[in-house]
N, CA, C and O atoms as a Tripos MOL2 file, in Angstrom:
@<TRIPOS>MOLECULE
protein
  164   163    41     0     0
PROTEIN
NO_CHARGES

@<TRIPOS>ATOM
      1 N           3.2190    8.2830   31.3800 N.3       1 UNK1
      2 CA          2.8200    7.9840   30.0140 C.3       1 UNK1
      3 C           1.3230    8.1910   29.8770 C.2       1 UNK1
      4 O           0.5760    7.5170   30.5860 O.2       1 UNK1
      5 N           0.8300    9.0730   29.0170 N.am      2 UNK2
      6 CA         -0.4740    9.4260   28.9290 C.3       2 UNK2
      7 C          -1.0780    8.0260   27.6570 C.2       2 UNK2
      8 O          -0.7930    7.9600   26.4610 O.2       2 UNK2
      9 N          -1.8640    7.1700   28.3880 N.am      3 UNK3
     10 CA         -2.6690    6.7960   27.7780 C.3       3 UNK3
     11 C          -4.1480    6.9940   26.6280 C.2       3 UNK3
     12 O          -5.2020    7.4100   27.1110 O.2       3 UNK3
     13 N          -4.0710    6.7070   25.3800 N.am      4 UNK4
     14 CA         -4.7800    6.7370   24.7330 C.3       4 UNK4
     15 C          -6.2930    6.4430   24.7630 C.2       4 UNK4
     16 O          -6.7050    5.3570   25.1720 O.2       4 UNK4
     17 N          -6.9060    7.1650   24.4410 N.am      5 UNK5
     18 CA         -8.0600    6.6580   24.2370 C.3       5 UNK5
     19 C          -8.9500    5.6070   22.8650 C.2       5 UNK5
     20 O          -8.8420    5.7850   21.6520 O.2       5 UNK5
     21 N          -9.6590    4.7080   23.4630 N.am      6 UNK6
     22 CA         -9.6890    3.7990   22.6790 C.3       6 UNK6
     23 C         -10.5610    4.0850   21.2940 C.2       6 UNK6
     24 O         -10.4740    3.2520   20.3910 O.2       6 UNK6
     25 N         -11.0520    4.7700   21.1910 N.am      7 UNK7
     26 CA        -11.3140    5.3000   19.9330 C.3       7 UNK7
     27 C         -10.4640    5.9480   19.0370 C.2       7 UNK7
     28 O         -10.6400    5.7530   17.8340 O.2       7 UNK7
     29 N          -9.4170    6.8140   19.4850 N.am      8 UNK8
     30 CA         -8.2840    7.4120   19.3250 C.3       8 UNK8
     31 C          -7.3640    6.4340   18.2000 C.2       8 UNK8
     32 O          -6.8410    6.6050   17.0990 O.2       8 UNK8
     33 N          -7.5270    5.2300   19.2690 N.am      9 UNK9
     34 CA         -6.4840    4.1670   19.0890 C.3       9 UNK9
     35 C          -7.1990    3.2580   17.5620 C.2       9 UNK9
     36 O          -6.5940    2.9180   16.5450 O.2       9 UNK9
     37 N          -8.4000    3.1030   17.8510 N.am     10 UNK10
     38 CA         -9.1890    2.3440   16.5340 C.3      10 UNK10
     39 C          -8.6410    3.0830   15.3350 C.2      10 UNK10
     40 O          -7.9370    2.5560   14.4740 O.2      10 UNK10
     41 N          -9.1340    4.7220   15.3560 N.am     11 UNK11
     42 CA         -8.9550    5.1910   14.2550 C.3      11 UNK11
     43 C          -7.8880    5.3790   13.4090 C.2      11 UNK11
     44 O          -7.8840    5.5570   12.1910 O.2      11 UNK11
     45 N          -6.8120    5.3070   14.3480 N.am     12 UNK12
     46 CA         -5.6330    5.3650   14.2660 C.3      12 UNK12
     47 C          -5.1260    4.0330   13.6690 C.2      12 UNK12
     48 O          -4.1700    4.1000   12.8950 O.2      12 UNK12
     49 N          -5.4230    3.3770   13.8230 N.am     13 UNK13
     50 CA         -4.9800    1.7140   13.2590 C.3      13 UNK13
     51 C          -5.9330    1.5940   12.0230 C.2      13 UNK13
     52 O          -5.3500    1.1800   11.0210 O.2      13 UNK13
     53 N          -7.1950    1.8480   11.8700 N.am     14 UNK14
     54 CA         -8.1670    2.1850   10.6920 C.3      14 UNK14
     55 C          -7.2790    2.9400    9.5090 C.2      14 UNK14
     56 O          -7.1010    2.3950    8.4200 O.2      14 UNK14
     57 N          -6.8230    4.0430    9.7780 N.am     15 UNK15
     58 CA         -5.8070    4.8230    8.9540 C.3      15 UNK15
     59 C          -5.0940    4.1230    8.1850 C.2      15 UNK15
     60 O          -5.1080    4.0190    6.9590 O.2      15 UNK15
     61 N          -4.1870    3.4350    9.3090 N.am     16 UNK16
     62 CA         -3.1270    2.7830    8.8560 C.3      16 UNK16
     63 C          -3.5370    1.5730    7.7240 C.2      16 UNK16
     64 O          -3.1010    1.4650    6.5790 O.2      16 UNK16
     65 N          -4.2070    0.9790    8.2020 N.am     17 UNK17
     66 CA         -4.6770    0.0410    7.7420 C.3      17 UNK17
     67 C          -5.0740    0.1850    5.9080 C.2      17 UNK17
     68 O          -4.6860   -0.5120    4.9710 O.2      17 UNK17
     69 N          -5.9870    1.3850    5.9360 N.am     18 UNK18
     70 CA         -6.5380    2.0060    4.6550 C.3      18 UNK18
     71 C          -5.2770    2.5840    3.8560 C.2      18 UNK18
     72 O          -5.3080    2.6010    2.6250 O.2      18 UNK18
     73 N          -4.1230    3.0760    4.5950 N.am     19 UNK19
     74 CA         -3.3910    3.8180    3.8930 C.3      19 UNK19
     75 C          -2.3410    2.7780    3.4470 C.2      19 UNK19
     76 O          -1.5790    3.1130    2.5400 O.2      19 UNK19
     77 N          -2.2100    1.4040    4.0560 N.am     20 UNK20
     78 CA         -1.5620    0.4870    3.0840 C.3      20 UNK20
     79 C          -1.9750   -0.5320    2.5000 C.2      20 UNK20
     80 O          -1.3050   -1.5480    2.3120 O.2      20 UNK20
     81 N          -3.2540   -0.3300    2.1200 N.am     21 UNK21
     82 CA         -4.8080   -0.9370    1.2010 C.3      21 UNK21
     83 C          -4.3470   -0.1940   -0.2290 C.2      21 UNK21
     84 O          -4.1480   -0.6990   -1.3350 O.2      21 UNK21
     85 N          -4.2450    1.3000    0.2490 N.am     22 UNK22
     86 CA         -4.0570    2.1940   -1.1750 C.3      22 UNK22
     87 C          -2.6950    2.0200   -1.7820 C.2      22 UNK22
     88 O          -2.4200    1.5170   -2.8720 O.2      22 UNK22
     89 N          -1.9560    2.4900   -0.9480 N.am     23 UNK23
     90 CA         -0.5110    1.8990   -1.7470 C.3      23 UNK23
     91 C          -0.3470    0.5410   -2.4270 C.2      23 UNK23
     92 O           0.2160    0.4380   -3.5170 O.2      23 UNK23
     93 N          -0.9030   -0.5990   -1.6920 N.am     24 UNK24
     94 CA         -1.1470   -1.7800   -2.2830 C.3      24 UNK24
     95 C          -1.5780   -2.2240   -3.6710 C.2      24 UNK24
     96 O          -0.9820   -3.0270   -4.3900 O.2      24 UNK24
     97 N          -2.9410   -1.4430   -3.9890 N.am     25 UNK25
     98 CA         -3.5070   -1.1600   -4.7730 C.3      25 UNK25
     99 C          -2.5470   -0.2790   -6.1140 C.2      25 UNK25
    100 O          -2.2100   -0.7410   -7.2050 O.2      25 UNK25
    101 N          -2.2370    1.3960   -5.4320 N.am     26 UNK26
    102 CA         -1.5400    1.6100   -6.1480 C.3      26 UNK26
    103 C          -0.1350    1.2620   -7.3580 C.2      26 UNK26
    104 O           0.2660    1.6120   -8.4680 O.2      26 UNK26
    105 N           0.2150    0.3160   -6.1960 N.am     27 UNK27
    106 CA          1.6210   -0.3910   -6.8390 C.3      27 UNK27
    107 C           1.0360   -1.5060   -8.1860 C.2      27 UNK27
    108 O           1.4360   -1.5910   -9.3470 O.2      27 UNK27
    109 N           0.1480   -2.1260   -7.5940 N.am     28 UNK28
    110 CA         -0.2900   -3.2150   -8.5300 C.3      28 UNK28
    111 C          -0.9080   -2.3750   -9.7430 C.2      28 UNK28
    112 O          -1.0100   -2.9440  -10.8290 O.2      28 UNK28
    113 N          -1.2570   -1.2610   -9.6300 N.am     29 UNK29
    114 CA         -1.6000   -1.1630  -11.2300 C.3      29 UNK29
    115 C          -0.7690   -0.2280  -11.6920 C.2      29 UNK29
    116 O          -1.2240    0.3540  -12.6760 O.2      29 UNK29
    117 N           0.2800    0.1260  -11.3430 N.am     30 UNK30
    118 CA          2.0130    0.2420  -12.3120 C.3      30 UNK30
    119 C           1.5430   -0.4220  -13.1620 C.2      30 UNK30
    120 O           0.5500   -1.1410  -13.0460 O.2      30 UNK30
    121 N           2.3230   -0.2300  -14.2940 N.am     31 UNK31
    122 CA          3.0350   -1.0650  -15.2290 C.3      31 UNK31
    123 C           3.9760   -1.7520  -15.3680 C.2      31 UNK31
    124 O           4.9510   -1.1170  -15.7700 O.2      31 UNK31
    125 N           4.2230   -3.2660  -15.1470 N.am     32 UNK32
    126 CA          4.8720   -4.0780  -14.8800 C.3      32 UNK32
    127 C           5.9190   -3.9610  -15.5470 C.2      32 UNK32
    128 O           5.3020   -3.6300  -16.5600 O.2      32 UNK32
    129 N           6.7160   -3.9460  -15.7980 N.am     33 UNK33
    130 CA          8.3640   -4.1620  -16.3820 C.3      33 UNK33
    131 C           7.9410   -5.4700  -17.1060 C.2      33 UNK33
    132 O           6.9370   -6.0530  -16.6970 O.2      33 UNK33
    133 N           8.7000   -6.0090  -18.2410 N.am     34 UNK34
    134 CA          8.1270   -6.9070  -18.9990 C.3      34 UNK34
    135 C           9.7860   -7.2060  -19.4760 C.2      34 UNK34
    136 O          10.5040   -6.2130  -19.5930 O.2      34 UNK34
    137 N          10.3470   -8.5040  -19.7310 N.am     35 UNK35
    138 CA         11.9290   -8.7170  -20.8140 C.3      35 UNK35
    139 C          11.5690   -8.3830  -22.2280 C.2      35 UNK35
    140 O          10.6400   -8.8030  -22.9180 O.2      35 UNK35
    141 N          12.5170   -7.5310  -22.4970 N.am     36 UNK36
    142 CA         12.8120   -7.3980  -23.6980 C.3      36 UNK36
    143 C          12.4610   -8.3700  -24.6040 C.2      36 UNK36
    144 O          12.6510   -9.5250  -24.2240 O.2      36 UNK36
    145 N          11.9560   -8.1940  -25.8030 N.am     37 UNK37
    146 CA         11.8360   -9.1850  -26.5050 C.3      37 UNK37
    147 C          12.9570   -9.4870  -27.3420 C.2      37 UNK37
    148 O          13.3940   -8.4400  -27.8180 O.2      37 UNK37
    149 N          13.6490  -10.5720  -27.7450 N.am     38 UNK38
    150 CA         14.7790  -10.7780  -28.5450 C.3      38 UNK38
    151 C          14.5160  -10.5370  -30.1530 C.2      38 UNK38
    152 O          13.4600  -10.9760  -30.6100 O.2      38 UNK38
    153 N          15.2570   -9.9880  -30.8600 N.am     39 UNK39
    154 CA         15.5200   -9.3340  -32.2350 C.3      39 UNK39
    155 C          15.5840  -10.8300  -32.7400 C.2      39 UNK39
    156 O          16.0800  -11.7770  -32.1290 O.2      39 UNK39
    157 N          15.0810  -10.8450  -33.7730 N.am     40 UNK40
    158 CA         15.0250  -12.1440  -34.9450 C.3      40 UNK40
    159 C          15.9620  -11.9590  -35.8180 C.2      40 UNK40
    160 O          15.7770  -10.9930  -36.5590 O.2      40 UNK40
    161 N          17.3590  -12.8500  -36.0560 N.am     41 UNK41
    162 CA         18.4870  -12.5660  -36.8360 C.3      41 UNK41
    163 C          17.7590  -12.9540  -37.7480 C.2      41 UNK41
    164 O          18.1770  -12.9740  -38.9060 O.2      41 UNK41
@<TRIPOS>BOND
     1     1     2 1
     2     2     3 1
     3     3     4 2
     4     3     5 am
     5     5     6 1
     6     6     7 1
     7     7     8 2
     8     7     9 am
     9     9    10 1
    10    10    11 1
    11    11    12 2
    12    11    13 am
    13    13    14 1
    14    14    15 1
    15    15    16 2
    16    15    17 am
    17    17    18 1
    18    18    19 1
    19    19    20 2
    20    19    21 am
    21    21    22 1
    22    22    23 1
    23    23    24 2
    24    23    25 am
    25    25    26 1
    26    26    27 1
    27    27    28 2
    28    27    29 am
    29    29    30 1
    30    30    31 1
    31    31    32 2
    32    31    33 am
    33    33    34 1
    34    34    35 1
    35    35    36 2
    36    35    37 am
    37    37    38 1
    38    38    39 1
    39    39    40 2
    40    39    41 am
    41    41    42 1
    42    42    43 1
    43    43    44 2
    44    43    45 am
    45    45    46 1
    46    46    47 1
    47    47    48 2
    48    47    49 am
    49    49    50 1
    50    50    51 1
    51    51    52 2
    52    51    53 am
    53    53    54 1
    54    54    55 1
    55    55    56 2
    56    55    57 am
    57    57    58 1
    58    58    59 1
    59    59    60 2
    60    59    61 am
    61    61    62 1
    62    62    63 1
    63    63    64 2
    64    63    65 am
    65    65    66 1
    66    66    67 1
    67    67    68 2
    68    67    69 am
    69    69    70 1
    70    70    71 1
    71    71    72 2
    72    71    73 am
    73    73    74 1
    74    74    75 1
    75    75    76 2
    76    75    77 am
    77    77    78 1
    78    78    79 1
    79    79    80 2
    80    79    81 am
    81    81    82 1
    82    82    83 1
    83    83    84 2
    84    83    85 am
    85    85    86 1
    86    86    87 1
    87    87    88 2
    88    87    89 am
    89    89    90 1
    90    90    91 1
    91    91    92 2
    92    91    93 am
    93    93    94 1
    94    94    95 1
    95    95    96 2
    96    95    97 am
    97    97    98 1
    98    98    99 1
    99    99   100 2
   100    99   101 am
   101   101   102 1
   102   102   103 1
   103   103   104 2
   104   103   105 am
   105   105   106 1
   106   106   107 1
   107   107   108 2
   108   107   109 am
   109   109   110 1
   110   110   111 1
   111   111   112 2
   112   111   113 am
   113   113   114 1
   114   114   115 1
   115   115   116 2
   116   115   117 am
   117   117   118 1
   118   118   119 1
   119   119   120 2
   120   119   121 am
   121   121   122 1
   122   122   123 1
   123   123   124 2
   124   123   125 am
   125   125   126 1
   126   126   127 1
   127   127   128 2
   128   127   129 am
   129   129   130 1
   130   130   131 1
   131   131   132 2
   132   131   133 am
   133   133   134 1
   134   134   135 1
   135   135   136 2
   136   135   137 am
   137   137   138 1
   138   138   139 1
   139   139   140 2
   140   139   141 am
   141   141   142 1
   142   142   143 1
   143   143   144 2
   144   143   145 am
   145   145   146 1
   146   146   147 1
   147   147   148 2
   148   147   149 am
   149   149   150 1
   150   150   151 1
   151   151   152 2
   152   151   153 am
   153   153   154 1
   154   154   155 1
   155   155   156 2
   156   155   157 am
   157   157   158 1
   158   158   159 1
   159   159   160 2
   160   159   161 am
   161   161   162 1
   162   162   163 1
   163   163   164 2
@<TRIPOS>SUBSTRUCTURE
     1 UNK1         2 RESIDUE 1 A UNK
     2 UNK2         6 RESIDUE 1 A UNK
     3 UNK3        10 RESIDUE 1 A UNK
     4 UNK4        14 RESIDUE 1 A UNK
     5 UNK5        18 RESIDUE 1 A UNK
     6 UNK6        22 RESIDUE 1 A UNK
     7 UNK7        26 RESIDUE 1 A UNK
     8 UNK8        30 RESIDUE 1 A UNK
     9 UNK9        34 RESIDUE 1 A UNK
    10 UNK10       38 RESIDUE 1 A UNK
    11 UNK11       42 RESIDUE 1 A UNK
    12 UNK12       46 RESIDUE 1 A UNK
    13 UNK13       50 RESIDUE 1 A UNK
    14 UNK14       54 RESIDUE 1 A UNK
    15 UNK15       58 RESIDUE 1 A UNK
    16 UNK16       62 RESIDUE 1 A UNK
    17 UNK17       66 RESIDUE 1 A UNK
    18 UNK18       70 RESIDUE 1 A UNK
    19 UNK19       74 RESIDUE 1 A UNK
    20 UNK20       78 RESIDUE 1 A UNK
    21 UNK21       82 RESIDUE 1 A UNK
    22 UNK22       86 RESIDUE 1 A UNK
    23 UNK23       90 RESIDUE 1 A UNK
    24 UNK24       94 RESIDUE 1 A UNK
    25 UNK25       98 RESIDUE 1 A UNK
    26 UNK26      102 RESIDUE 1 A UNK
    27 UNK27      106 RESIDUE 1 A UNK
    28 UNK28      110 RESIDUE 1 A UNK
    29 UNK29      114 RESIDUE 1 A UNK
    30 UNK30      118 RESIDUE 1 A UNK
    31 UNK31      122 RESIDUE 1 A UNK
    32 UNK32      126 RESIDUE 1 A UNK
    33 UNK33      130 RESIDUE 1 A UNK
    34 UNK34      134 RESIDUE 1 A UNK
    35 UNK35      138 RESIDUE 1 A UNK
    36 UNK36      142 RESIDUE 1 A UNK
    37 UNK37      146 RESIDUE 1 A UNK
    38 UNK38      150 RESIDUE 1 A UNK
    39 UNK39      154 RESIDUE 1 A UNK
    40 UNK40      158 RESIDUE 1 A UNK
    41 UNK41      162 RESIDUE 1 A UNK
């Protein structure tokens, strides 16, 4: 098993890290789904 190098390994977890910061981000500023408002008989 070829071991990593530890910088290798930082950046690599850095990535990760950032790339589910953005999705995070991304999702929250969707537009929320909201209930219907009910019709006034």
């Amino acid at each position: 098993m070829v071991r990593q190098g530890t910088i290798y390994a930082d950046a690599h977890g850095a990535i990760k890290w950032l790339g589910t910061l953005v999705i995070c981000i991304t999702l929250s500023l969707l537009p929320q789904q909201t209930p219907a408002q009910e019709k006034e008989t």
